[in-house]
N, C-alpha and C positions, 0 to 999 in steps of 0.2 A: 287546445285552449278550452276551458269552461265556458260553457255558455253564458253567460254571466259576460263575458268580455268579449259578445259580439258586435254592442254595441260600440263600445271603446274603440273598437276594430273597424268598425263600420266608417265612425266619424273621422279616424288619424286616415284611411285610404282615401275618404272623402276629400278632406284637405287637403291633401298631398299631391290628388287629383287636378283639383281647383288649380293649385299653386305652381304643380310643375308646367306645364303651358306658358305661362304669361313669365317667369323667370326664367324659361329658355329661350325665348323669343329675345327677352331684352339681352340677355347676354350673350348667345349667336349673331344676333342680326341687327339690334340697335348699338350695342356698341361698337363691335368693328365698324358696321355705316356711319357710325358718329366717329370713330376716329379715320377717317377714309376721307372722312369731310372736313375734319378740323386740320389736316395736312394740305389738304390743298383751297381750300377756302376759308380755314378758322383767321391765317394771316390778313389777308385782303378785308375781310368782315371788322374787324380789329382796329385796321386802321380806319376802317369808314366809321367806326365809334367815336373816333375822335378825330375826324375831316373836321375842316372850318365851319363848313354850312350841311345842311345835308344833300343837296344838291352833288357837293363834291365828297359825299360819302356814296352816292350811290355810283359815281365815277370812279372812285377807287375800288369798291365792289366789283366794279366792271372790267378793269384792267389790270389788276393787280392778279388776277386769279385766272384759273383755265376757264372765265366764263365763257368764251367767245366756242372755244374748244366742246365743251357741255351743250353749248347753245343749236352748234354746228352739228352737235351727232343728235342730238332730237331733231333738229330737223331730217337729218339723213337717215333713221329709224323712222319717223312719218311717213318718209318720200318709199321707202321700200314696204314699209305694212301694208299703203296706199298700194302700189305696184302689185303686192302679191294677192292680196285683196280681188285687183283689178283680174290678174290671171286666173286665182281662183273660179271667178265669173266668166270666165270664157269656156266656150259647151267644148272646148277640146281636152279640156283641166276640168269637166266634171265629170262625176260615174253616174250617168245617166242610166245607161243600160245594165250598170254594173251595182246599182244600187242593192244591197241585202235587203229582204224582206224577212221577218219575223220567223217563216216555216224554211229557212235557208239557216243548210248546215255550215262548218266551216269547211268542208270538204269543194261547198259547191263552187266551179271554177268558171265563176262571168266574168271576171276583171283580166284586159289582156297585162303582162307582168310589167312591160313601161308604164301605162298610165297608173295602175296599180300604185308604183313604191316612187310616182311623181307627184300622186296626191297625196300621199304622206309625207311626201318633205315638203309640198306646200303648206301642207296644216301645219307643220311641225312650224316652219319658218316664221307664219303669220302669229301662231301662240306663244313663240317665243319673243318673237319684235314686239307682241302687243305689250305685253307682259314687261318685258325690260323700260318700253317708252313710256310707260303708266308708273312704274317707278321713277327712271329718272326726272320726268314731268313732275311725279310729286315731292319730292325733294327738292327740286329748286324752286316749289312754288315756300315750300318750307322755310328755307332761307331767304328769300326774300321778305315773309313774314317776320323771320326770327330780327332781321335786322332794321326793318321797320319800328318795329316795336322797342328795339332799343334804341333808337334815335328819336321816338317821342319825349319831347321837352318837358310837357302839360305835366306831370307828375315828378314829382322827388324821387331821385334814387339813391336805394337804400342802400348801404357798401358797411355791413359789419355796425361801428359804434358810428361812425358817419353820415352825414344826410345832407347831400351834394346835390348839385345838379351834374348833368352830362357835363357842361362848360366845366365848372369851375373844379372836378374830377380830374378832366384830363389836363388842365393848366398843372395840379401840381403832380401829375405823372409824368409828362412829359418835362417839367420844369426839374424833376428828380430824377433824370434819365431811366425812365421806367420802372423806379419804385413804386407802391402801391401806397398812398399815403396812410395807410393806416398800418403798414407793414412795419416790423421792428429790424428788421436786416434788411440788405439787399439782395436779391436773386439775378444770378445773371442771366443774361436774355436764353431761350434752348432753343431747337432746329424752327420748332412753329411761331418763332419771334423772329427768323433773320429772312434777309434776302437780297437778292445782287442787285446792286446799286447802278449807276451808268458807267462807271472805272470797273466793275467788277468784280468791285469787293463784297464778301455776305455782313450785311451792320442790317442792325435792330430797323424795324420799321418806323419809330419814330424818331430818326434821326433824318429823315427824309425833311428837306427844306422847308415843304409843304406847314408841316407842323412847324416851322419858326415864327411865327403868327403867336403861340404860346408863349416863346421864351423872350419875345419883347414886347409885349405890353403887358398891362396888368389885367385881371381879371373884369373888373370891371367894364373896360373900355375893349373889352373883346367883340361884344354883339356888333357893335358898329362895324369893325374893322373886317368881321368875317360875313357883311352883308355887303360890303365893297369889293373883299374879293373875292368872294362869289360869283358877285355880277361881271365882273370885269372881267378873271383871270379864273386856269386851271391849269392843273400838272399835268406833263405828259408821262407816261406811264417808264420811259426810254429814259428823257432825259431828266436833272436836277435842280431845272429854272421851271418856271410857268407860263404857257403857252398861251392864244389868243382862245377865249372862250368857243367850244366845240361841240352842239348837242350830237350825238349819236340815236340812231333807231333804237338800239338794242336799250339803250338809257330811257329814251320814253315809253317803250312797252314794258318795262319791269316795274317803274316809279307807280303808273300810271293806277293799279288798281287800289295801292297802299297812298296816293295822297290823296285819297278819297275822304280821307280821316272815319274809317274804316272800326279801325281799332283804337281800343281808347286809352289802354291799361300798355304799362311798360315789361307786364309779366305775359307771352303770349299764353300759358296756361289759363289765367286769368280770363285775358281776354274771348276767348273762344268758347270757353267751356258760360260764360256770361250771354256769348252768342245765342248758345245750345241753349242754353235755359228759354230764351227770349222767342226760339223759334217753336220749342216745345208748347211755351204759354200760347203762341199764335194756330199753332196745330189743335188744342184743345181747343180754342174757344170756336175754331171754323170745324170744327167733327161732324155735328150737326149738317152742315151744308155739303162738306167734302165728306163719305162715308170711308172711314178706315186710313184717314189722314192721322191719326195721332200715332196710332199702330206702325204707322208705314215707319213716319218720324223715330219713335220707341225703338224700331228694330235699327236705327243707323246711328243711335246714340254710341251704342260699342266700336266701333269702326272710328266713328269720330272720337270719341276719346284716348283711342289707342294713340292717332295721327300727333293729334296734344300733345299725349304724354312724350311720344317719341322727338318730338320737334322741342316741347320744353327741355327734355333733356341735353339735345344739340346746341337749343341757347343757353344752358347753363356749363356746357363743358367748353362752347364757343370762347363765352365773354365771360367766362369765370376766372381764366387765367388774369386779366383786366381789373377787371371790376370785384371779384372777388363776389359776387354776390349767391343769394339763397339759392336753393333748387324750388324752397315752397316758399314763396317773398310772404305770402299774408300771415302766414305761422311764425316764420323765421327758422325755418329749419334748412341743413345740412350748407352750412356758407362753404364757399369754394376754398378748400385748402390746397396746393399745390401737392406737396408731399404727400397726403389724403389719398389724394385724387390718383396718384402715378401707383400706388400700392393697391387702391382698385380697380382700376385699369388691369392691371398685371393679376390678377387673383381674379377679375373676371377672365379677363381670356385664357388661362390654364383651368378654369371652369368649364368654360365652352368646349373645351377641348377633350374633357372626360364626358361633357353631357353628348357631346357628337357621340363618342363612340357607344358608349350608352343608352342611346338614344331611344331604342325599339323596348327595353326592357323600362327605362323611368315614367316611358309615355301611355303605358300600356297596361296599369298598376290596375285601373277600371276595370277593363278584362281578366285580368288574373284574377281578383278579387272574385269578380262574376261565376268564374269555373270555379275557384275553391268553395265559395257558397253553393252551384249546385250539385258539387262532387258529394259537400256534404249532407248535403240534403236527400239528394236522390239515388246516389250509389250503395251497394251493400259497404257499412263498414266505415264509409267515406274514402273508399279505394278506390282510384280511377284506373279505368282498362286501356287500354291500347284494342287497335280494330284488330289486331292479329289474335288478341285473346277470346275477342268478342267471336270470330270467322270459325274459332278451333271450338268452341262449346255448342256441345251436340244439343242441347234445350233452346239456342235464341234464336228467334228470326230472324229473317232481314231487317235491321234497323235502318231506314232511310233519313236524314235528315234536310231540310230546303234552306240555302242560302240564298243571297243576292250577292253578286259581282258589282260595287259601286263606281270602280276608277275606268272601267275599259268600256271600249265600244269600234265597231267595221267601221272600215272606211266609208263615209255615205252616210250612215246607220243614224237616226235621231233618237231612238230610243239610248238612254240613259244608265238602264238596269239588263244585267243579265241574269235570268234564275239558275241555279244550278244544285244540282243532288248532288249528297255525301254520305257514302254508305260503307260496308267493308270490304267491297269490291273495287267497284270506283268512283271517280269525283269526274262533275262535271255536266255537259247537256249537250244537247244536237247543237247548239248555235258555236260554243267552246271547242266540242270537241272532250273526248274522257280521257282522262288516266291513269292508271292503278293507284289506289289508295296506298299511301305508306304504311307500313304494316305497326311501325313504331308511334303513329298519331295518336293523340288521345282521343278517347272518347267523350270525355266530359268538355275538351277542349272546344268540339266538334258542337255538343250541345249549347255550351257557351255561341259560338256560334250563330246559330239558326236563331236562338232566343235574343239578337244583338237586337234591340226594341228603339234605341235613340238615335245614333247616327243612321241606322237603315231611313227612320221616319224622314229627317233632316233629307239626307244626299236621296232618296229616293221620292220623296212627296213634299217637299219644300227647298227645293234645289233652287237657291238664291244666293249671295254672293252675302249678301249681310247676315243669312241666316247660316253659312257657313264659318261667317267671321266668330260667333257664339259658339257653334260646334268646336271650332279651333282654337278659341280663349277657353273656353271653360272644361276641354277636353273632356268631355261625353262621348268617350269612343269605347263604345263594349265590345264592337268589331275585331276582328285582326288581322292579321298577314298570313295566308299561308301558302305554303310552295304548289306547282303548279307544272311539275317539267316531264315533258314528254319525253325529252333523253335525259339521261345523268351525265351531269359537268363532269368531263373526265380529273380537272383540277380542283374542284369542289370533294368530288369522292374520293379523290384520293389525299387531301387533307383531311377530311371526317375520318377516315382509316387510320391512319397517322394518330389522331387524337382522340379514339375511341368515341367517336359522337354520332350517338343512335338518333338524337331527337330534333328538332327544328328550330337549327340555332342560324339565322341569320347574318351573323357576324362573318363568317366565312364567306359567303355572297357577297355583302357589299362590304368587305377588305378593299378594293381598289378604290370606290366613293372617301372612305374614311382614312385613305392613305393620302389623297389629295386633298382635301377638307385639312385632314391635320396636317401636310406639309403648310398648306397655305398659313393655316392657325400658328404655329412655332414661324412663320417667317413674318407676322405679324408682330408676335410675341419679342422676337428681336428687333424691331423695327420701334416698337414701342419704346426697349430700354434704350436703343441710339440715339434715340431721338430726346433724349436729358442731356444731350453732350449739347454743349456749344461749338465745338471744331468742326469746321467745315470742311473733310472730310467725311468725319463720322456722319455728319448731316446729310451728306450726298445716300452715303451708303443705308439710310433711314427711308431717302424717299426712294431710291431703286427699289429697296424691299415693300414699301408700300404700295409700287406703282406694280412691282409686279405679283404680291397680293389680291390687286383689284382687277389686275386682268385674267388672274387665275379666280378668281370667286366670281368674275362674268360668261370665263368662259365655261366655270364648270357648270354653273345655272344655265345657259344657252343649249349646251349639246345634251341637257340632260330630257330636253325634250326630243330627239332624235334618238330614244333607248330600241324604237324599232329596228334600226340598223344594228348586225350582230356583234360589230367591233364594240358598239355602243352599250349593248344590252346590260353589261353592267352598275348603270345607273338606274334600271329599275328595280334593282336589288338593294336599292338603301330605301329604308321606312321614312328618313329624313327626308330625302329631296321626294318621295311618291305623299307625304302626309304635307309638304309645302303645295305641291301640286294640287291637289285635294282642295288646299284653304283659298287657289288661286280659282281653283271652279275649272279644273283642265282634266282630261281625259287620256288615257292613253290611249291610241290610236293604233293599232295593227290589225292585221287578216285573221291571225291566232292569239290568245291572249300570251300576255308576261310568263315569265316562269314562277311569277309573284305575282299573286294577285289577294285585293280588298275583298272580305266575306265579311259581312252583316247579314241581320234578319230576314230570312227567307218570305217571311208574311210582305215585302214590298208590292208584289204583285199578285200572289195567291199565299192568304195565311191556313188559307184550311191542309192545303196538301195532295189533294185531289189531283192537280193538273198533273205532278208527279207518277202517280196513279195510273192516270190514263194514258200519259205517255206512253207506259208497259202495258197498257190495254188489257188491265185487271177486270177477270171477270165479276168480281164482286169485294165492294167495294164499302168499309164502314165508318161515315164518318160522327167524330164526337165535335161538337158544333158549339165553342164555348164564347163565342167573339159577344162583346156587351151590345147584346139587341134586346131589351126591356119587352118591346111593343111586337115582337116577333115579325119584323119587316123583310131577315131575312133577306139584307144589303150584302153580306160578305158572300152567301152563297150565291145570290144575282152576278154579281160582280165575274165569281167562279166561273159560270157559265157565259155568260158573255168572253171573257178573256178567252174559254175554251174553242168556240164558236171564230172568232178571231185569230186564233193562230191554229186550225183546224185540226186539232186534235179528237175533236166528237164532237158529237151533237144529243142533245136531251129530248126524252119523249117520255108523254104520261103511257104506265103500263097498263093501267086500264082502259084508254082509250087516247092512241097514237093521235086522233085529229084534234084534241086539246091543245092548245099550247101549256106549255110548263108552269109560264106565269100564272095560269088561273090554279092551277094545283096547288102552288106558293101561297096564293092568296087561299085557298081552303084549309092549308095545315094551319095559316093566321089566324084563320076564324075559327076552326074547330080546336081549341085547347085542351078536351082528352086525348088527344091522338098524341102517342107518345115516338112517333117516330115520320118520317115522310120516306118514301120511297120514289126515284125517280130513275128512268131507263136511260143507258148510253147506246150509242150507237156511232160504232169505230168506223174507220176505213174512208176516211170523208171525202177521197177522190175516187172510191169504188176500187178496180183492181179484181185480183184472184178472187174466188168464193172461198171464203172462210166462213161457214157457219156456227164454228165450234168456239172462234173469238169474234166475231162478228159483234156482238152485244155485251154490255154489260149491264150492271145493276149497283146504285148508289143509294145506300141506306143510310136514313142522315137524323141523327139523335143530339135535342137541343136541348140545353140548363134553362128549361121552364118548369113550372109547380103546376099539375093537373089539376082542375076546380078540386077532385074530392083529396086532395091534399094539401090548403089550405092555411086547414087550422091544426094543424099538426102538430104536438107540442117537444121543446126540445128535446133529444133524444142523450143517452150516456155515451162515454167517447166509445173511438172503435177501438177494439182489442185484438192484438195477436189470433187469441182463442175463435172470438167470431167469425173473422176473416178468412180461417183456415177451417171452419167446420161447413158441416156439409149445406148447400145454397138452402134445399128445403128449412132448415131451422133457422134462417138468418129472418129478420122482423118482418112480419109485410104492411101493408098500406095499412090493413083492414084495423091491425092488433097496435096501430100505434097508440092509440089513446088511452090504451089502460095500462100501456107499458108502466111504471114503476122506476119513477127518478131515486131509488134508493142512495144510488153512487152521488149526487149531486151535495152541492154545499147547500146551507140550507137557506141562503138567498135564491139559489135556485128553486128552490120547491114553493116556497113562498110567493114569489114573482109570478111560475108558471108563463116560463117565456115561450111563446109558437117561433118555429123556424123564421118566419118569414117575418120577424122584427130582430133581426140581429145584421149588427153593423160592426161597425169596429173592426180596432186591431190588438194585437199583440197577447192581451190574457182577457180570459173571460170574468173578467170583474168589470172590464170598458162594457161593457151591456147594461149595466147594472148603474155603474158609478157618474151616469153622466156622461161617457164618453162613449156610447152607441151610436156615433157620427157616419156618414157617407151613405153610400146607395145602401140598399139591402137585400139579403138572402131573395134569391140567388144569383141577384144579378152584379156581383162586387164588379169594382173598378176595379184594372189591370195595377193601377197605381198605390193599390192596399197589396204591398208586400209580405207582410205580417199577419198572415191569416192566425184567428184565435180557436183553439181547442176544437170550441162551439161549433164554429163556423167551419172548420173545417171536417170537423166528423158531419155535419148537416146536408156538406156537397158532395163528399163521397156517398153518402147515405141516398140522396137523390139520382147521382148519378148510376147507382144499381138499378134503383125503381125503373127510371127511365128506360134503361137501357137493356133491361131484359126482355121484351118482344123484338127488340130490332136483331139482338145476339140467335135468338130462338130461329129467327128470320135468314137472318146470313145465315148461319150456318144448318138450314134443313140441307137436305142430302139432296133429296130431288131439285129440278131445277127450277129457278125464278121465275123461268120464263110464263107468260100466259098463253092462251091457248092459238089466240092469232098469231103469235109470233114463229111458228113453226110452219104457219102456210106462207108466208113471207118469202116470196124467191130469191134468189140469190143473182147476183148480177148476171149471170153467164145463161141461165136460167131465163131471165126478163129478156136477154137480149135474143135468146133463140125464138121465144113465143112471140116478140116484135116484128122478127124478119118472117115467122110464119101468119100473122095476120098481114102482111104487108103483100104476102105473096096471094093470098085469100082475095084482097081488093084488087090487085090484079089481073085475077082470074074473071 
């Protein structure tokens, strides 16, 4: 494509980005939930719209439906979370002794193998009960809201050309045997209108006696009639007469929070999002007092309006078959069509059904996008290599790249992130464990990779549960999946053989996930169309298939956290249920990581690269140091050091004089701003050991994007050219010769203007300098978030980074060694330890 249409490009992946998230969410998970619910509670809910009182609406709520069943397993989800919880807590079910520390490989064997692979299925157990009882919890807190709010009197409801109340609605629907009064035909009752009566017959739910209260009085003289029998009398769920009035527990703990008069609005969208507003205004005004209360509030706005939307939608697929009413009452948009409604029903879930299988490629557009932008940017050609091309070329080095591992973590282990190197050799670290690099990987893919800047920051440095609900709505995921196996699936390779496929296609992996996932989906998908029949047969054969839908979609969710065990391991192979996981704040938990594991930005814990470095106890070591530190503080390299120091990989010493501490050096490169490089000593081996004097030490040479005083005012320079780049270093510009350089090549706002480096800002073309639009930090210190570097500004940082960087280059690479001159009388352990036991034997004497 012409560059010209990167923009274009830029914005449709943007959107698409945005967009694909939150329409597969509603069509995977809210509407089969919603049709999951309106099978087995839309009936029951229905008829409490049109109980006598509402009292005996929340009793028909209560008995008509599996509430008692529902009721019954969150508490026996409680009682076992509780339980396991409890177990957890006991020092015979901890790894106390077995706990991992940070310099602990995966080799290292402290866990004996019972408690081992018992505190994994306790974790597993407890993440799963939580997780399941926090759903169902919130769903019937859901439905009780949904039908609260439909049984508020206080307003008028809207039904199409209509403007009724609840009473005088259901007088003439029930008076019309279930016609809709505004309907022009009759509909006969379907499967989620009937039910067995005390003979055992399946007839409409209002034909239940209960509602004969409607077809003999009139409208008017209704309120009286259904406040007598209210108080007097109520149905039993069994039989066809009215029974002596019965409160139940379960009735006054559900009534209880909703007659508070709570909610004011018949819309619960309405209501709640009116809520939000009212809690937000209260969080503003108390900021002042409470610091970071609005913020907090701000971040749980998403979360809460998801729950909204998702419950408005249940009340509007609930009581829409009823009431016919809008999806958005104050607008008046999408009224409930029956016919409508069953055709998107049906065209949602053969949607879900391709987005499943699909899933890893629609979700993942961010990242693609990301590689093809710095394929084209950075590769010769805009050709991407493969590590096997990279390995076989006699000119390349070792290219190392640093990820972060987001989703896994040891048994015990509280750290969150793993680092791990990716090279053409192999992938991985001392805590994982290595494995040969695929020869077929990409390398751009790789660099995509290491540069994942969003979700690393999120899952790694704001590991929150609302700030993953944002990661997971607005799918900001530059990260991605890649393979991870110490053996080859012998069924795996030998389908990629089969099918000719060299490259990292996950669809063969999670085939088993997505064979279940879609049986479940096509047995929905049938259950859907049976469920238009009124034969009570076919009705049976709707709810079998729905009931075993829902226990195939709990138990696939349930065992999917048990993928440590091997029968299991193929649930870590779907991106689906490992990127739900993710959004739920859950961890895979094993000794050794997945065969699939999350790689994001390697900067989570060291952005410089260094600790990589040291780990191979490189003698000499150069870093280019571009992290946005203005004021030269000199916080990313502290950071380095300390993490180093912490998981003892070395330790820092000044070369000039070892009894310094490092920090006072730091603070002298801050103060002295000619110095165009810092020099600081390692020293390996941090548990001592063998004498190595030949790797014993190293040397870290560290060159930072700052302007030395006598550079300045230095004025803008011509772009860089092929020709300069490639000719010989002596003729390229130096400090001295800038000022009378000769802007001949420039436009002649440039010459006129006479811009110094160090006032350019902006993006995209170098007219933003000029035009007004020389916005943001400036040369040299740009924001990471200025993507769009301009002409200017980028020949101005190449141009600086030569200056800089030429005595640190001259430095590394002299021939003789770095070392100073004390460093060579330095004994060696073996050494110290023989002249110890001879002064020891001297006192002795």
């Amino acid at each position: 494509l012409p560059p010209i249409a990167d923009v274009p490009v830029l914005m449709a992946v943007v959107l698409f980005t945005l967009l694909s998230n939150p329409l597969t969410h509603f069509v995977v998970y809210i509407i089969p939930l919603t049709e999951f619910v309106n099978e087995f509670m839309g009936l029951p809910m229905r008829a409490a719209y049109c109980a006598p009182s509402e009292i005996d609406a929340w009793r028909v709520f209560e008995w008509w439906g599996p509430l008692h069943i529902w009721l019954s397993c969150i508490l026996g989800l409680l009682s076992l979370t509780f339980a396991a919880w409890i177990l957890g807590k006991l020092p015979c079910c901890q790894l106390r002794r077995g706990v991992p520390s940070e310099t602990d490989t995966y080799r290292t064997p402290k866990r004996p193998a019972c408690l081992r692979h018992g505190f994994l299925c306790l974790q597993s157990l407890r993440a799963a009960l939580t997780r399941i009882l926090v759903i169902s919890t919130l769903v019937l807190f859901m439905l009780c809201g949904i039908l609260q709010t439909e049984l508020w009197d206080g307003s008028p409801l809207i039904l199409g050309p209509l403007n009724q109340t609840r009473t005088e609605f259901c007088t003439e629907f029930i008076r019309h045997a279930g016609r809709h009064p505004a309907a022009h035909q009759y509909d006969e009752p379907e499967c989620d209108d009937l039910r067995r009566d005390s003979r055992g017959q399946w007839v409409a739910w209002w034909e239940h006696p209960m509602f004969d209260v409607y077809r003999n009085e009139s409208a008017q003289s209704l309120a009286g009639s259904m406040a007598l029998s209210s108080s007097e009398t109520h149905f039993s769920p069994h039989d066809s007469t009215y029974q002596p009035l019965r409160e139940t527990w379960l009735l006054k703990l559900l009534t209880w929070p909703f007659q508070q008069r709570l909610i004011w609005s018949s819309s619960l969208l309405v209501s709640l999002l009116l809520l939000l507003l009212a809690v937000l205004g209260a969080a503003l005004i108390l900021t002042p007092i409470f610091k970071g209360l609005f913020i907090f509030c701000m971040s749980l706005v998403g979360p809460t309006v998801a729950i909204v939307v998702a419950a408005s939608f249940m009340q509007y697929r609930i009581f829409g078959p009823l009431t016919g009413q809008y999806y958005i009452r104050l607008l008046k948009l999408w009224p409930f069509q029956r016919a409508d409604y069953l055709t998107f029903r049906l065209a949602s879930l053969m949607l879900a059904f391709v987005l499943m299988i699909f899933f890893h490629a629609i979700h993942f557009a961010s990242h693609y996008y990301y590689t093809r932008s710095l394929r084209k940017a950075y590769f010769a050609n805009g050709r991407d290599l493969s590590w096997q091309e990279l390995r076989q070329h006699p000119y390349c080095p070792l290219i190392l790249f640093t990820g972060t591992v987001t989703d896994w973590r040891r048994p015990g282990e509280k750290d969150k992130i793993t680092e791990i190197s990716i090279s053409s050799l192999h992938t991985g670290s001392a805590k994982t464990g290595f494995v040969t690099t695929p020869p077929w990987r990409s390398v751009a893919k790789c660099t995509a990779l290491a540069a994942a800047a969003t979700d690393a920051f999120i899952l790694g440095m704001m590991d929150r549960l609302r700030y993953r609900f944002w990661l997971e709505f607005l799918n900001l995921r530059m990260g991605d999946y890649i393979l991870f196996e110490r053996r080859r699936n012998p069924c795996v390779a030998w389908c990629q053989k089969r099918a000719s496929c060299r490259r990292e296609s996950f669809f063969i992996y999670e085939f088993p996930v997505v064979a279940i996932g879609g049986a479940a989906f096509l047995g929905l998908i049938a259950a859907s169309l049976l469920s238009r029949s009124h034969n009570e047969d076919t009705c049976r054969s709707a709810n079998s298939l729905y009931i075993a839908g829902m226990y195939a979609s709990i138990a696939l969710f349930f065992l999917s956290f048990f993928g440590f065990v091997p029968i299991l391991e193929f649930f870590v192979h779907s991106p689906m249920i490992r990127q739900l996981h993710m959004a739920m704040r859950y961890y895979h938990v094993s000794e050794t990581p997945p065969s699939m594991i999350y790689v994001s930005d390697g900067g989570v814990q060291d952005c410089t690269g260094v600790l990589q470095l040291m780990r191979r106890q490189c003698s000499r070591i150069l870093l280019a140091l571009a992290a946005a530190d203005p004021d030269d503080d000199l916080s990313v390299l502290r950071e380095t050091i300390r993490i180093a120091i912490k998981l003892k990989v070395g330790s820092f010493y000044d070369p000039k004089d070892p009894r310094r501490d490092v920090s006072m050096l730091l603070d002298e490169y801050k103060q002295n701003r000619s110095r165009t490089y810092l020099h600081l000593g390692i020293r390996y081996n941090w548990s001592g050991g063998a004498c190595q004097p030949n790797r014993k030490t190293g040397h870290l040479i560290v060159v930072k994007n700052r302007i030395p005083p006598e550079c300045e005012h230095i004025l803008l320079e011509p772009p860089l050219t092929e020709t300069e780049i490639a000719q010989h270093p002596d003729r390229v510009v130096s400090p001295s010769s800038m000022d009378d350089r000769c802007s001949c090549n420039f436009s002649v706002w440039q010459q006129d203007r006479k811009l110094s480096q160090v006032q350019l800002g902006g993006c995209c073309c170098d007219c933003c300098h000029v035009l007004g639009c020389n916005l943001g930090p400036k040369f040299p210190h740009v924001s990471n978030a200025n993507q769009c570097l301009t002409p200017a500004l980028f020949t101005s940082l190449c141009r600086l980074g030569y200056r800089m960087s030429q005595e640190a280059v001259e430095v590394i690479t002299r021939v003789e060694s770095l070392e100073e001159s004390w460093e060579s009388h330095v004994p060696c352990e073996r050494e110290s330890d023989e002249g110890l036991r001879g002064a020891h034997a001297c006192l002795a004497n």
